[in-house]
C-alpha positions, 0 to 999 in steps of 0.5 A, a space after each residue: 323609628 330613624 329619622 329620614 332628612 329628606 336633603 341628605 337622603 337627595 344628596 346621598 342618592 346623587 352621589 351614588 347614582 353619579 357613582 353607578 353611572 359613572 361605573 356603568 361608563 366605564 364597563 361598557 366603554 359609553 361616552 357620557 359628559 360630566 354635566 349630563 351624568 351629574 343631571 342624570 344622577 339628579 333625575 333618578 335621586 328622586 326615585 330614593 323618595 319612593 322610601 318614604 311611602 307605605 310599604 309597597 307590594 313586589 309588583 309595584 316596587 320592581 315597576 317603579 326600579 325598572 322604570 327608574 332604570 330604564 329611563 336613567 340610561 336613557 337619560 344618560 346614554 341615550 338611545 343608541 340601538 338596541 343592543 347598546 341599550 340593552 347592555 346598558 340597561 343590564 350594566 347598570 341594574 347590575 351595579 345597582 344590584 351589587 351596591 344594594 345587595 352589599 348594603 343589605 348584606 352589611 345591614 342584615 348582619 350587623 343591624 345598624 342604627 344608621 342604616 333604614 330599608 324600605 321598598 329597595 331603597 336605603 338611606 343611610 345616616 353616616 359621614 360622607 368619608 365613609 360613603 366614598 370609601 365603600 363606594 371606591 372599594 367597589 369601583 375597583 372590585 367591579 372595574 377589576 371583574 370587568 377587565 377581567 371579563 373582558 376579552 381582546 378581539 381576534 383577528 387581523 382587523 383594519 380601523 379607522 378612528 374618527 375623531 371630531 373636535 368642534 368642526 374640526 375631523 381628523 380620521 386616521 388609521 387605526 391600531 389595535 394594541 393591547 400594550 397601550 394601557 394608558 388612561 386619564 388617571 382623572 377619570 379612568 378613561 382610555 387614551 388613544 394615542 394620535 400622531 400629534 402632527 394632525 392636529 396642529 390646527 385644533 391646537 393653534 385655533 386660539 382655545 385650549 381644547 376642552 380638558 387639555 391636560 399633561 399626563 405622564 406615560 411609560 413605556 418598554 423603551 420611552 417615558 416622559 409626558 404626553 399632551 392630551 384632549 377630550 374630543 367631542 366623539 370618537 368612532 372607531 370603524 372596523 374598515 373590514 367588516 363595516 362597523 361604526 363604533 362610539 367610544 369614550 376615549 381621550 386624545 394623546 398627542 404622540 410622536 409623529 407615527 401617522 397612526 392612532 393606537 388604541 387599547 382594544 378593550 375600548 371596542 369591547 362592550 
């Protein structure tokens, strides 16, 4: 019988979990902040320990994974409406679906020493390179069908985007273009390009804004580097219709255009 360390099996758990929330962030566009998801993957790490129980009857073992689910994205995401919950919840029981269901598939196949099943958890005894390699490779599988689901917003639509830093607001005219594909390359997230102009104050208020960075940009007709931030919320708000949407986007201070151009994937769920 394998052996199971206890503070490898935590580790192991926390590192995929982050992964899975991360990923699910990322899919459904959902703000969440390092320090809560890095919690969040801590709280539900714990469920891993449910491996080293007897062998559980179906009922009880898919009882403890829906209560794990549901209260890691209430942890992580919050409960933002129904239907945001909802998609959330499915987002996330998929990702983990997909990343058992690859480990089970590689185990049953080629039965590994390394690898110990029991009530759908699996702890898995090899060098944490290989751990990021696997999980990578399937961050860029599912990030690749989720672009490839996604689907552009019809219409001829008006927004506002809202932006707050601090008790800073800035509300500017939105633009929906899929031609700004720009995103943080340190986390995958969508830049929203801003008229810089407008945000002289949150600038010169003596701090640096939290995750001011330096990325590069290319455009048809223009490249070089642009300034950028991550706010404290972003809400996109469709001026035709109503509706008031929280994105997860990071700032970029443009060239004076008076506007904030967005990638409308970011408005999708």
């Amino acid at each position: 019988m394998q052996t199971i360390y206890i503070d490898v099996l935590i580790v192991l758990n926390i590192y995929v979990n982050y992964f899975l929330i991360r990923m699910t962030a990322r899919i459904t566009h959902t703000p969440i902040g390092f320090r809560r998801c890095i919690l969040t993957a801590i709280y539900g790490s714990l469920y891993s320990l449910v491996i080293l129980a007897p062998h559980l009857n179906g009922y009880i073992n898919a009882l403890i994974r829906t209560v794990a689910v549901v209260t890691i994205v209430l942890i992580g995401f919050g409960y933002q409406g129904k239907k945001r919950f909802i998609i959330n919840t499915i987002a996330f029981f998929s990702a983990n679906v997909i990343l058992a269901g690859t480990v089970y598939a590689v185990y049953s196949w080629t039965e590994p020493d390394f690898v110990h099943f029991n009530n759908s958890y699996f702890y898995i005894d090899f060098s944490l390179l290989m751990l990021v390699i696997t999980t990578a490779i399937m961050y860029v599988i599912v990030n690749g069908i989720g672009n490839f689901l996604y689907r552009t917003p019809e219409g001829t639509d008006c927004y506002d985007v809202i932006i707050r830093y601090m008790d800073k607001v800035v509300i500017l005219s939105g633009l929906a273009d899929t031609g700004n594909s720009l995103t943080d390359f340190f986390t995958g997230t969508p830049v929203i390009v801003c008229d810089g102009k407008k945000f002289t104050e949150i600038k010169s208020n003596g701090k640096i804004p939290q995750g001011f960075r330096i990325l590069p940009y290319s455009t048809v007709s223009d490249s070089g580097f642009i300034e950028v931030f991550r706010p404290d919320e972003v809400f996109i708000k469709n001026t035709v219709s109503g509706e008031r949407k929280k994105v997860e986007a990071v700032i970029g201070l443009g060239k004076n255009t008076g506007k904030a151009v967005f990638n409308p994937k970011i408005l999708k769920i």
